[in-house]
N, C-alpha and C positions, 0 to 999 in steps of 0.2 A: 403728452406722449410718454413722459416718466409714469405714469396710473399705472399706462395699459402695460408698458413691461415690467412692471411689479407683479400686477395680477398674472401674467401670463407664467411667470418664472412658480406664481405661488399657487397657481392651477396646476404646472406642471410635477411643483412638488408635492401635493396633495394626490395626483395620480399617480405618484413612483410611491409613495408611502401604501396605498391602497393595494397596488400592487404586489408589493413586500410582504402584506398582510394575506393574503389569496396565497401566493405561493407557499410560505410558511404554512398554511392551513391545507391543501394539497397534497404538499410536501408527507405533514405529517400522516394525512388520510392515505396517500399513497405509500409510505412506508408501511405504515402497519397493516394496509391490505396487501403489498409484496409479501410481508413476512409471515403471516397465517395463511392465505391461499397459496401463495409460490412455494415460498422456500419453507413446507412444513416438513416435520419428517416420516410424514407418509409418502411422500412426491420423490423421496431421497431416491436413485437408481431408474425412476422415472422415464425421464426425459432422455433425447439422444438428439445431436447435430448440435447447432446453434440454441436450444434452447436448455442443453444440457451443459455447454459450457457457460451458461448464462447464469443454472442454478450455480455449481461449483464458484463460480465467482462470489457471486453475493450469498452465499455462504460459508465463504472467506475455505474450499476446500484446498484451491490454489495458490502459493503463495509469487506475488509478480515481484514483492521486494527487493527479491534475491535477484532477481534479473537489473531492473532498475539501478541497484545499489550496483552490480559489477559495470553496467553500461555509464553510468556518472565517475565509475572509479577509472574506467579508460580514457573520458575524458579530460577531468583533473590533473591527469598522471600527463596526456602528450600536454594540457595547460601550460603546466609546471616545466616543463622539458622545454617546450618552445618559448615561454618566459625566460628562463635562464638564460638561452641564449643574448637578450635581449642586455643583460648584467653583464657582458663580455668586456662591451667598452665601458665598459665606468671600473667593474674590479674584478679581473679574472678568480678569486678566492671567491668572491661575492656568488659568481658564476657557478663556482662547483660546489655551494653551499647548498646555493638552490636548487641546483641540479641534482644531487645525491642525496641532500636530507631532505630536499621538500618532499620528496620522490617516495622517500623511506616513511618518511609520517604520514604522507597522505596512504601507504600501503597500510600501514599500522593501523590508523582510523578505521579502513575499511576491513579489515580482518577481524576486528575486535566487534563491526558489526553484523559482519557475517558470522560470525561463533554463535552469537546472539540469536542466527537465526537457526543455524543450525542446532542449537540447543532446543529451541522451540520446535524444531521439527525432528527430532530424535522424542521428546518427552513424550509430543501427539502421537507419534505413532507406540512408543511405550505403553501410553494409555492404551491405543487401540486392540493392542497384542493382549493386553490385560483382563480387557474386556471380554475379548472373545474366548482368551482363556477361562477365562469364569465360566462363561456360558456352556463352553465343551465341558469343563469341570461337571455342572449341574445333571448336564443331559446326561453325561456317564453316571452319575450318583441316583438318576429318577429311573434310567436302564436296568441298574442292579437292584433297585425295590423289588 
């Protein structure tokens, strides 16, 4: 009876390893056929409904970060608030330790990685301004030939 559940355990890991190796391989064919037929940038303006907020996604047009990062920072922040109170009976100081400066640091953190994002999305759109500056630039300059 110990054989068959060996073999069975090593039958079973020889078909999760198999497995692993198909998706991986999938995986990879299906990324790179996403990425040159889907999201090329002839398809860019494309799409409309669901399949246009699809492109924008995975082509990273939208950022969710921002959203994510403020949605974990409200719940950290009541976290930290409804923990404190819990420090009340052991050491009121303890309590408003936690309560004021957990409060201020976990703020801290999150503003410092919001800038972050903000910085990322003032430059993208910089570039973008840039761009198309150039391009009116040219067209006015091929106009006056």
């Amino acid at each position: 009876m110990y054989g068959t559940r060996s073999m069975t355990s090593m039958s079973s890991a020889v078909g999760s390893t198999v497995w692993v190796i198909v998706s991986l391989i999938l995986a990879i064919v299906g990324g790179i056929l996403v990425y040159f037929l889907f999201l090329s940038k002839k398809n860019e303006g494309k799409f409309t409904g669901f399949l246009g907020w699809l492109y924008d996604f995975l082509s990273f047009k939208k950022m969710f970060l921002e959203t994510l990062l403020k949605v974990t920072y409200l719940i950290f922040a009541i976290y930290i608030t409804l923990y404190s109170f819990v420090l009340i009976g052991t050491s009121f100081l303890a309590f408003l330790l936690t309560l004021i400066l957990g409060n201020v640091i976990i703020r801290v953190i999150y503003e410092f990685s919001l800038i972050l994002l903000v910085i990322c999305r003032n430059t993208t759109e910089i570039a973008k301004n840039t761009k198309k500056a150039g391009k009116a630039e040219e067209k006015k300059s091929e106009e006056n030939k």
